[in-house]
N, C-alpha and C positions, 0 to 999 in steps of 0.2 A: 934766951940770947941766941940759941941755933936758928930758931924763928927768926930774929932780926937778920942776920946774916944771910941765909938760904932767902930772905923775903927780898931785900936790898938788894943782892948779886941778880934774880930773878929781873927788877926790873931795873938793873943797868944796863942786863942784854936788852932788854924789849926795847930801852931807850937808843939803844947803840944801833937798832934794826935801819932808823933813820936815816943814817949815811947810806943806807943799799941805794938811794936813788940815784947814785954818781954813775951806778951802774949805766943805770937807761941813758946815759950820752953816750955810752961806747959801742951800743946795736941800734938797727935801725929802727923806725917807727913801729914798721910790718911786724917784724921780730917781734916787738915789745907786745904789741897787741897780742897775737898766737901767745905769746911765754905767760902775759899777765894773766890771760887768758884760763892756762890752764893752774894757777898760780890758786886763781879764785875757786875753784873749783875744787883744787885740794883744802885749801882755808875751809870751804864752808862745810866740807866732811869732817874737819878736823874740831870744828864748833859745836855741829849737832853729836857729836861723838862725845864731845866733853861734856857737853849740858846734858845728856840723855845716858850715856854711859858709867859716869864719874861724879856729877854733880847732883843729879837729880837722885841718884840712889843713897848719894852720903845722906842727900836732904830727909828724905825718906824713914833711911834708918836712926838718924838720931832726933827729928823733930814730928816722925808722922808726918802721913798724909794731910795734914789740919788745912785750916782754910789760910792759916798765916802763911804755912807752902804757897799758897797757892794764888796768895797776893802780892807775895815777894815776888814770883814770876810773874806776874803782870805789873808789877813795879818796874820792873828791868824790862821789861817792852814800854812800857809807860815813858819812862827816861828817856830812852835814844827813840823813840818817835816824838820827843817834845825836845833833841838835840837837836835832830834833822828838819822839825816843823819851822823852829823859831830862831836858832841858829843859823841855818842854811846851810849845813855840816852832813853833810852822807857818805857812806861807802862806796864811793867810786871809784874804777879799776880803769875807765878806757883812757887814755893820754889825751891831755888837753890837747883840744885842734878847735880852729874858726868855726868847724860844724859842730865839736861839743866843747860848749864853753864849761867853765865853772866856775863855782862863787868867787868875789873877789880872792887874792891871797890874804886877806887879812882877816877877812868871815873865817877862811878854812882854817887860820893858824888857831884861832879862839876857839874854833869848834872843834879840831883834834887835840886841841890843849884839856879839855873839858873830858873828851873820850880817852886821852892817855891816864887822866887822875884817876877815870873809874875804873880803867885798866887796871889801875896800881891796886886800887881800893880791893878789887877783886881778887890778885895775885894774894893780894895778901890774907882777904879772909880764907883761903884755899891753903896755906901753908900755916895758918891758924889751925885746921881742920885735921889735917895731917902734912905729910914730907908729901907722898905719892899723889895726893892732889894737887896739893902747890907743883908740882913739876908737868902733872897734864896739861892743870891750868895754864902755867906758861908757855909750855909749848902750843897749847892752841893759839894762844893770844898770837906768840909770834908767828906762826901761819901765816894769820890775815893780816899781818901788820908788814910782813913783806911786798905786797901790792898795792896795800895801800899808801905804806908811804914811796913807792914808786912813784903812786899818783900824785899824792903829796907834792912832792918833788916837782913833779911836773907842774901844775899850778902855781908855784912857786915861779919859776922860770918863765910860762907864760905870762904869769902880772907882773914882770918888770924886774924879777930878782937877778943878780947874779949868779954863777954857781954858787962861788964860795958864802954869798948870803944867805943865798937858798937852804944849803948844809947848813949854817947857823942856827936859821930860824927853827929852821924843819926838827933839830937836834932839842934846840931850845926848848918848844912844842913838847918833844917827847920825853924831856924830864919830868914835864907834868906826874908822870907817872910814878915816880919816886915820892912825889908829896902824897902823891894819893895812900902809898903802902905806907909811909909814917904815919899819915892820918887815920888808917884804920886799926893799926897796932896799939897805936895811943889810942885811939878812943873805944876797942874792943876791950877796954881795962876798966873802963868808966861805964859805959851803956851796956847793961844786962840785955843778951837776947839781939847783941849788935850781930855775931856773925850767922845766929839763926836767922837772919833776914838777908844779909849778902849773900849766902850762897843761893838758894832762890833767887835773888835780885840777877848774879849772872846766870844761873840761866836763863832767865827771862830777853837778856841783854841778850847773849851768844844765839838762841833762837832769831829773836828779832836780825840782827844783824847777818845771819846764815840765809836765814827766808826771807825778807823783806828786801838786803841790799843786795847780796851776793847773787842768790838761783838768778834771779828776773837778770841778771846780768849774763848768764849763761845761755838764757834762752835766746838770747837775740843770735850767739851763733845757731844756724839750723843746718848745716851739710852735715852728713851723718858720720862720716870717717872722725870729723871734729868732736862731735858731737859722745861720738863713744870713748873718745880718748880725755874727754872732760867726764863722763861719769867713772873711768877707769879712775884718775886722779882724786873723784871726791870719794870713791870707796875706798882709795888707798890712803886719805883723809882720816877718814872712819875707823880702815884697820891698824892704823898707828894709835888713834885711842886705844883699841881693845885690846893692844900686844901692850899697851901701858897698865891696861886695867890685870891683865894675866900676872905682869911681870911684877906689877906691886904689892 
């Protein structure tokens, strides 16, 4: 029962992250870029820290190094490079403008609909696992789910939404995540060898998504003052893992 509760409370915050995009209408564009900026930058310490730190070692020690390991992470890369191919759903951080468009709002709400379930999915096998994983876990999640549903938000507004739809939809979207953690509670009961494959599966996922969507978005700043205040952010990323992994 504590499982359900610590799993469910976990992603009502994640879902609630949602509304932060009210924010982005009260600073400027400029602002928003610089902040998102270094925003992503912590996220993607805060992922590889989780996967590489907390996730990969539980994996480890309770299923072996085996090749099942080690298919579950390419499973989890596998997925969100077949959300982003076919979906047309990616991790993007810069605010929609005429020079950068993005997918319709209606591609993006299905495709972070689809990423908040596996969100939950994940939350959940992690607080399956123990209390102090389920709580990294979350907190990585909401990391990168603060910029991204900034952007969210944003594509929302640029295809035509209102605010208050916008918060809606966007809110809507990230309930997803709540089916997801029922659905793996329930069906970790029934499918032997369900949560030795999710935890591999995130990290496969938090990889993919740290290196794949987030760095490449870092690089394009290149002035060096920026540049060292985004690797400051993604080691303080990193070291909020490690003071979770001390502290638990």
């Amino acid at each position: 029962m504590n499982v359900w509760v610590y799993t469910l409370l976990s992603v009502l915050a994640v879902s609630l992250i949602s509304l932060v995009g009210i924010f982005s209408l009260l600073i400027s564009q400029k602002t928003l870029e610089k902040l998102t900026l270094f925003l992503v930058s912590f996220a993607a310490g805060g992922l590889f820290g989780d996967a590489f730190i907390h996730l990969l070692p539980e994996a480890v020690e309770n299923y072996g190094f085996e090749a099942k390991v080690s298919l579950g992470i390419l499973g989890g890369i596998l997925t969100f490079f077949i959300l982003e191919k076919f979906i047309a759903w990616r991790h993007c951080h810069i605010p929609t403008s005429d020079k950068h468009p993005h997918p319709l709002a209606s591609m993006n709400l299905i495709g972070d609909g689809v990423h908040n379930f596996i969100d939950g999915v994940i939350i959940s096998a992690s607080f399956l696992v123990s209390f102090p994983l389920g709580i990294a876990t979350t907190i990585a999640v909401i990391f990168h789910e603060i910029p991204q549903e900034i952007g969210d938000f944003g594509i929302l507004m640029h295809g035509g939404f209102s605010k208050t739809k916008a918060l809606a939809f966007n809110l809507l979207s990230s309930c997803a995540a709540i089916f997801g953690a029922i659905f793996a509670l329930v069906f970790s009961l029934q499918i032997s060898g369900f949560i030795g494959f999710l935890i591999p599966f995130a990290v496969g996922g938090f990889i993919y998504i740290a290196g794949s969507d987030l760095i490449p978005e870092l690089h394009k700043e290149t002035k060096l003052s920026k540049s060292i205040l985004q690797l400051v952010s993604f080691l303080l990323g990193i070291g909020v893992m490690s003071a979770l992994k001390i502290i638990g």
